[in-house]
N, C-alpha and C positions, 0 to 999 in steps of 0.2 A: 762381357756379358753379365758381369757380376753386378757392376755397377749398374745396367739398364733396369736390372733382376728388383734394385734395392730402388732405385725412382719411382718404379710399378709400385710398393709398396709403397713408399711416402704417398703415389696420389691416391692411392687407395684407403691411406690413412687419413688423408686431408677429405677426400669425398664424404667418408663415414662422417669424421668430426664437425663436418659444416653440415653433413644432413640432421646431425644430430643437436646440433646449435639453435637449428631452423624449428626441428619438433622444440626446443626446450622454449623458443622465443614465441611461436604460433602457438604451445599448449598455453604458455605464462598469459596471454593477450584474451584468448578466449573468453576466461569467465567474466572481463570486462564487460566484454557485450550480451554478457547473459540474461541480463533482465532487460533488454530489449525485446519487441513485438511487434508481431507486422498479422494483417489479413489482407487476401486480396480474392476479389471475387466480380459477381455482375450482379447490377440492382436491377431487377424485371421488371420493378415498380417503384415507388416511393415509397417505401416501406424501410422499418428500420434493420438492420442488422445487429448482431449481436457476438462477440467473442472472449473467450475467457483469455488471461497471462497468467503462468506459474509466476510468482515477483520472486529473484534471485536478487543478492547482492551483488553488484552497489544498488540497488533498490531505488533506482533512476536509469532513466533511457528514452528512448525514439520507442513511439508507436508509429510505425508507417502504415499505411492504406493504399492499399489501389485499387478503387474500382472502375468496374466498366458499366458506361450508362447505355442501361438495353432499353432504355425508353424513350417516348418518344416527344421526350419533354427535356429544353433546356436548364443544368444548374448554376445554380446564382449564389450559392453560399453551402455549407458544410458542417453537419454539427456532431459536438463528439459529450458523451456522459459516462462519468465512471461511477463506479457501482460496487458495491460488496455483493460476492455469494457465498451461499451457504456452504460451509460453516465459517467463512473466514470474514473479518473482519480488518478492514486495511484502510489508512488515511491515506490515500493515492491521491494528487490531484498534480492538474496542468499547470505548468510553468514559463513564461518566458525571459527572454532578456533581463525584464523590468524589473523582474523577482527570483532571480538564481539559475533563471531554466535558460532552454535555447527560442527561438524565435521558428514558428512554424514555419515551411519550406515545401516546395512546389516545385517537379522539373516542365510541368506541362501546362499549366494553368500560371498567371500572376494571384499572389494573393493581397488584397488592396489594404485589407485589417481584418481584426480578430478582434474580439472580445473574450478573457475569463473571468466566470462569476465572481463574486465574494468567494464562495466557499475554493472554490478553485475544482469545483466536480465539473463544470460545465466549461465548452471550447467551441465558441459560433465562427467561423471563419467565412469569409466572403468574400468573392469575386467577380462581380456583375459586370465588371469593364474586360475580364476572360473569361467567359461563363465554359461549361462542360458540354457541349453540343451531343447529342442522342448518338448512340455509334463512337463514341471518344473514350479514351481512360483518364482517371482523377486519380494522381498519387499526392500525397501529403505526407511529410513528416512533421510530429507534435510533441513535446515532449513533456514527460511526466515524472512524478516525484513520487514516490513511498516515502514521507517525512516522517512516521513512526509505525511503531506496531506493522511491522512489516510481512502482509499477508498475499494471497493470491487476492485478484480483485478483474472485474470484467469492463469493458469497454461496450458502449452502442453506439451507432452511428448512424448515419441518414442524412440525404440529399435536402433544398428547398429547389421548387420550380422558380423558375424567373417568370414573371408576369409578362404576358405576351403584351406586346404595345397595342391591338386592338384593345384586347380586355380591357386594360388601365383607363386609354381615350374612353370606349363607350361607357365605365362607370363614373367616370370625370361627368360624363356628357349626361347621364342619368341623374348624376347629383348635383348638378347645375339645373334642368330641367326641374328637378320637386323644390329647390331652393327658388328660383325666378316663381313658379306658381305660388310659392309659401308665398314669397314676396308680392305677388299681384294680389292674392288676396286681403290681406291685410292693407294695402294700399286701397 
């Protein structure tokens, strides 16, 4: 009995010390991902969105997004602006592959290309060959840099409509029409 008495104890000294290995290894990891940020929401309209991030160190991370398109217009591309607010002052800007950062990423849409500005505040992402159908969710992850003066800083965001294929043909067919008349006349 002595001995079963003293096993109880070993596993109840091993359960502790692996629970407590687990808090030491999951608190160590946490503040990795702390300057990460995410919104997720519904866009009613074509209107932009707006949200703030506390920036923590490592003062780089994922912005993910996901929204739901409550409208009733297809997206064809996705655009992202970082911004200072008051009072803080922060040089955030997006990054990919190309330049130290990761490469934006999609589990529901393909994303065909991106463009970042010069300054690296602006992230045009496009998807016309998977566009976001009305009634659909758009998740994206982007990823961003606080490369100095490392401050809180805000993100916006905002859909583009895909041009429907009538629209396009009848302004094709419109500006063919004032072009062949330009051209009769002058003939």
């Amino acid at each position: 009995m002595a001995n079963f008495r003293n096993y109880r104890q070993y596993g109840i000294f091993l359960s502790v010390l692996v629970l407590a290995l687990s808090l030491l290894v999951l608190g160590g990891a946490a503040p990795a991902q702390a300057d990460d940020a995410s919104w997720s929401g519904t866009f009613d309209a074509n209107s932009e969105q707006i949200t703030q991030h506390v920036d923590r160190d490592p003062w780089k991370g994922w912005f993910t997004l996901t929204a739901y398109n409550n409208t009733s217009t297809t997206w064809g591309d996705f655009h992202f602006l970082l911004f200072d607010y008051s009072p803080y002052s922060s040089n955030v800007v997006f990054k990919d592959s190309s330049n130290g950062g990761n490469d934006p990423s999609s589990t529901n849409t393909t994303i065909d290309s991106w463009t970042i500005s010069s300054d690296g505040k602006t992230l045009d992402l496009f998807f016309y060959n998977d566009p976001v159908a009305p009634g659909s969710t758009f998740d994206v992850k982007v990823w961003t840099d606080n490369t100095s003066n490392q401050q809180n800083f805000a993100v916006a965001f905002y859909p583009t409509v895909v041009p429907e294929p009538i629209s396009s043909t009848l302004f094709l067919a419109g500006a063919a029409t004032l072009g062949f008349r330009r051209f009769r006349k002058k003939a």
